[in-house]
MARDO-519972 format. One record per atom (N, C-alpha, C): atom name; residue number from 1; y, z, x; residue in one letter. Coordinates in pm, whole numbers. Example, Ala and Ser with C-alpha at 12.3 -4.5 7.8 and 13.67 -1.06 7.14 Angstrom:
<atoms>
ATOM    a     k        Y        Z        X   r
ATOM    N     1     -569      780     1319   A
ATOM   CA     1     -450      780     1230   A
ATOM    C     1     -330      780     1320   A
ATOM    N     2     -225      708     1285   S
ATOM   CA     2     -106      714     1367   S
ATOM    C     2        3      787     1290   S
</atoms>
This chain:
<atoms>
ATOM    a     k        Y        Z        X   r
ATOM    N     1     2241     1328    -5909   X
ATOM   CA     1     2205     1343    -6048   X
ATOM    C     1     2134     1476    -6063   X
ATOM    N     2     2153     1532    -6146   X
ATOM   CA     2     2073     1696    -6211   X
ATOM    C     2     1939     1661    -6254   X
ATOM    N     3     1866     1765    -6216   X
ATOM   CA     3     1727     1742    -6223   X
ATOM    C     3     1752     1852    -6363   X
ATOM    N     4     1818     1902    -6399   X
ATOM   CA     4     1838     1927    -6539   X
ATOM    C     4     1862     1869    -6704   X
ATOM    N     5     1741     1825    -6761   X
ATOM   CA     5     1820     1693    -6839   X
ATOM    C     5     1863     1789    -6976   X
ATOM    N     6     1898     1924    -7000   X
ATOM   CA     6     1986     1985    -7068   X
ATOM    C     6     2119     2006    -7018   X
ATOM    N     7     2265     1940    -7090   X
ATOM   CA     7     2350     1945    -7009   X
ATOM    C     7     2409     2074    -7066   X
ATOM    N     8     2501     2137    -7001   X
ATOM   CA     8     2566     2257    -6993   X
ATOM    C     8     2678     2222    -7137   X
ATOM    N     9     2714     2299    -7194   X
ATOM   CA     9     2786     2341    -7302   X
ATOM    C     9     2928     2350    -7287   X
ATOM    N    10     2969     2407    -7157   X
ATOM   CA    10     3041     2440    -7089   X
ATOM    C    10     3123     2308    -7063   X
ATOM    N    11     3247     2305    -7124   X
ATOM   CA    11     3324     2180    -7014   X
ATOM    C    11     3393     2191    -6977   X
ATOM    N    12     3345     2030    -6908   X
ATOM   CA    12     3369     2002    -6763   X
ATOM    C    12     3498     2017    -6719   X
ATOM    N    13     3537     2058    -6609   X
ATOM   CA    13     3682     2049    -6514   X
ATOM    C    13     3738     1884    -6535   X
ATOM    N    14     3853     1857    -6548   X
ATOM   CA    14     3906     1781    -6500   X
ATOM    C    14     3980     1793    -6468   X
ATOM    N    15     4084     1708    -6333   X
ATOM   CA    15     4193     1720    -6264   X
ATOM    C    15     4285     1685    -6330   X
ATOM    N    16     4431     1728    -6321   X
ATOM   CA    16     4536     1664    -6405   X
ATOM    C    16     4560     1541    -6362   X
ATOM    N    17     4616     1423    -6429   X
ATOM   CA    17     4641     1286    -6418   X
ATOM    C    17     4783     1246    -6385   X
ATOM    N    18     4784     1199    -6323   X
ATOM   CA    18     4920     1159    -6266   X
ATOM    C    18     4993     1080    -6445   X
ATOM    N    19     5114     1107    -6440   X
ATOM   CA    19     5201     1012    -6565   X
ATOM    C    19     5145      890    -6613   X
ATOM    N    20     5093      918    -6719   X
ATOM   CA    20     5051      796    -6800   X
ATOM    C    20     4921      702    -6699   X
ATOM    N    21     4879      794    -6629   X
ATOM   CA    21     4791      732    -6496   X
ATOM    C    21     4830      606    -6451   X
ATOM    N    22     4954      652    -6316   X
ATOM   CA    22     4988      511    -6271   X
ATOM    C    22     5072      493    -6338   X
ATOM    N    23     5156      471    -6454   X
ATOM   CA    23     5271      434    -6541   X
ATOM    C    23     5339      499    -6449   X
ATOM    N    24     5505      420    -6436   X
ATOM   CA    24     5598      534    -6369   X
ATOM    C    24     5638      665    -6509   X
ATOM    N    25     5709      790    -6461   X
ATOM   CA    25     5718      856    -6528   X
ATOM    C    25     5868      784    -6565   X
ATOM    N    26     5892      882    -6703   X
ATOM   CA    26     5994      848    -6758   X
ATOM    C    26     6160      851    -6693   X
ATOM    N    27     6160      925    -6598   X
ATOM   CA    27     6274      982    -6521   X
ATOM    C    27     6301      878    -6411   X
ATOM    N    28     6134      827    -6398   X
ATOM   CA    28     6199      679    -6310   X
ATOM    C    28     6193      541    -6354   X
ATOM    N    29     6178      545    -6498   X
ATOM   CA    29     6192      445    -6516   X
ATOM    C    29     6380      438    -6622   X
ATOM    N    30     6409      570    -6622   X
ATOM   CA    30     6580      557    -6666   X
ATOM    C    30     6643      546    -6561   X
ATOM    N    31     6619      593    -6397   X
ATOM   CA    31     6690      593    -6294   X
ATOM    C    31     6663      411    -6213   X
ATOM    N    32     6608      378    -6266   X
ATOM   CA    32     6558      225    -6231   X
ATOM    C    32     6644      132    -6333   X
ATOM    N    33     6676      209    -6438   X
ATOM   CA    33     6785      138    -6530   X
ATOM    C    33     6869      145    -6505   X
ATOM    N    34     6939      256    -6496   X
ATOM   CA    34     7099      289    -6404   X
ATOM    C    34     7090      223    -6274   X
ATOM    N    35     6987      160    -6182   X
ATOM   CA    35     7026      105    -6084   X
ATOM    C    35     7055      -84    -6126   X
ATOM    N    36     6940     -115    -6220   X
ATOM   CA    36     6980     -206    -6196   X
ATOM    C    36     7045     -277    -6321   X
ATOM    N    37     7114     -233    -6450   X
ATOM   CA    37     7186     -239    -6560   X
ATOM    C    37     7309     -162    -6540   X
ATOM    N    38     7333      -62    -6470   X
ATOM   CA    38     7416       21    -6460   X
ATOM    C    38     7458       71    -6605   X
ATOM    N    39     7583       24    -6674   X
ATOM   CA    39     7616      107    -6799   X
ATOM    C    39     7527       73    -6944   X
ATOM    N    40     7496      -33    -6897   X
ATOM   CA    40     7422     -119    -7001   X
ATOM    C    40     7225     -105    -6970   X
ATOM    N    41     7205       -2    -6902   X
ATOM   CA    41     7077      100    -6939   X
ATOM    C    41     7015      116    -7083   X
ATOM    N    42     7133      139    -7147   X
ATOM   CA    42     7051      214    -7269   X
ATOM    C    42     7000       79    -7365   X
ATOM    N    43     7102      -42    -7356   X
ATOM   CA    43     7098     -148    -7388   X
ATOM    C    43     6952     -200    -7335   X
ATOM    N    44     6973     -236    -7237   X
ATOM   CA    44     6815     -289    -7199   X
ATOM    C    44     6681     -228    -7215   X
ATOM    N    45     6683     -112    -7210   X
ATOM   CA    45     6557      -77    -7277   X
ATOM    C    45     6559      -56    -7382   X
ATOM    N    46     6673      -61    -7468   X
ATOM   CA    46     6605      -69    -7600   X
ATOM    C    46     6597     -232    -7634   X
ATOM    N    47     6635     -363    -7581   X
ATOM   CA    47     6537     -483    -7554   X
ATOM    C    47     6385     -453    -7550   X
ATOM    N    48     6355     -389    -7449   X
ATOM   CA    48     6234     -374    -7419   X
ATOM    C    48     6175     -275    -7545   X
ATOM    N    49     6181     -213    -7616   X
ATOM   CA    49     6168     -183    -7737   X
ATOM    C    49     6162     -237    -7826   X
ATOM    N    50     6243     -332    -7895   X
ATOM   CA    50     6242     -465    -7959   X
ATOM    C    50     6093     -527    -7895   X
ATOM    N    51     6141     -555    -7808   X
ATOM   CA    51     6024     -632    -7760   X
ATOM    C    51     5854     -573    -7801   X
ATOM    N    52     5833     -452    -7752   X
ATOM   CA    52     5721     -381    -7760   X
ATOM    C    52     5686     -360    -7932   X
ATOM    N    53     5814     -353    -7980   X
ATOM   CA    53     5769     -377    -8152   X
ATOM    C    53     5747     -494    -8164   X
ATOM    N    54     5809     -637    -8161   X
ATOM   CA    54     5771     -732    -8209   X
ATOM    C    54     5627     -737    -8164   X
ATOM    N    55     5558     -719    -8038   X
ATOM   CA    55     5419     -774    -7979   X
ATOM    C    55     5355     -674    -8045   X
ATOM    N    56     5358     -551    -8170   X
ATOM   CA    56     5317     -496    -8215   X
ATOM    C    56     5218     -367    -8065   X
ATOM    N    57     5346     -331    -8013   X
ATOM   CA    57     5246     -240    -7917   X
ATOM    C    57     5379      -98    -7957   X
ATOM    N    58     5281      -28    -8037   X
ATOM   CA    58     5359      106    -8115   X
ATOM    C    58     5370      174    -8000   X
ATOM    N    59     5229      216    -7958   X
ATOM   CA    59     5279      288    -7834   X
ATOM    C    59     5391      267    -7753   X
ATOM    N    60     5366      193    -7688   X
ATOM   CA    60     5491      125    -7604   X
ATOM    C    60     5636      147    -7658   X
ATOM    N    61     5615      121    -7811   X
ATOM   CA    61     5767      113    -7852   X
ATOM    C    61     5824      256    -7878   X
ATOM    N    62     5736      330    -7904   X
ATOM   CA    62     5738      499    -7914   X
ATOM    C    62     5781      535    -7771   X
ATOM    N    63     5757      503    -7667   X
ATOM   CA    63     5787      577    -7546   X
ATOM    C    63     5938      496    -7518   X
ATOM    N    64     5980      342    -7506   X
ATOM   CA    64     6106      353    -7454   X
ATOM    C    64     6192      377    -7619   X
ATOM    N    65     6155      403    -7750   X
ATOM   CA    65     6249      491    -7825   X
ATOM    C    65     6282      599    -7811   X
ATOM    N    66     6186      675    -7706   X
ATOM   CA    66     6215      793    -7664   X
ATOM    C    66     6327      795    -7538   X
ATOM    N    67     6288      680    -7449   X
ATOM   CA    67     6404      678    -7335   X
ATOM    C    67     6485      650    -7396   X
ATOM    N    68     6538      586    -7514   X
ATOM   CA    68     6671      542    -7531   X
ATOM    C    68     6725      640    -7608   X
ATOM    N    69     6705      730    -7646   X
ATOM   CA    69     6738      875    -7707   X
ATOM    C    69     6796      918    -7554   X
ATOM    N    70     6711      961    -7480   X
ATOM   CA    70     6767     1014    -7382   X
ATOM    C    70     6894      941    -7296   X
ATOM    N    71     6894      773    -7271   X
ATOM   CA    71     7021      735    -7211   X
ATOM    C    71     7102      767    -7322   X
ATOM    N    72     7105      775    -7446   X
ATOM   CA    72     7236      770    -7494   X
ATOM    C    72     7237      926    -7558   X
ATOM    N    73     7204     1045    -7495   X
ATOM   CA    73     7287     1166    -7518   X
ATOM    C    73     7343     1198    -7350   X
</atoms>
């Protein structure tokens, strides 16, 4: 602890965070679809989209609307 109890102005360093800290990144979670949906990838996560909207988790549903943009170009 700092025997300084004015803290510095200056901020602090932080390290970069791994993807979504701990979340897989997006590249493995489309290559985890193609393994185990094969053509029907784009299909299943956008289930899981459905899904993440109905339980009202926007976030969630914002990120695999974004993967499913990407399986289907």
């Amino acid at each position: 602890m700092s025997r300084n109890p004015v803290q510095s102005k200056k901020p602090k360093a932080t390290s970069p965070q791994p993807a979504a800290q701990g979340k897989p990144g997006d590249d493995a979670i489309i290559d985890q679809a193609h393994v185990l949906y094969g053509s029907d990838a784009a299909t299943a996560v956008a289930y899981c989209g459905l899904d993440a909207w109905f339980e009202g988790e926007e976030v969630e549903f914002r990120r695999f609307a974004q993967l499913f943009r990407r399986l289907m170009n």
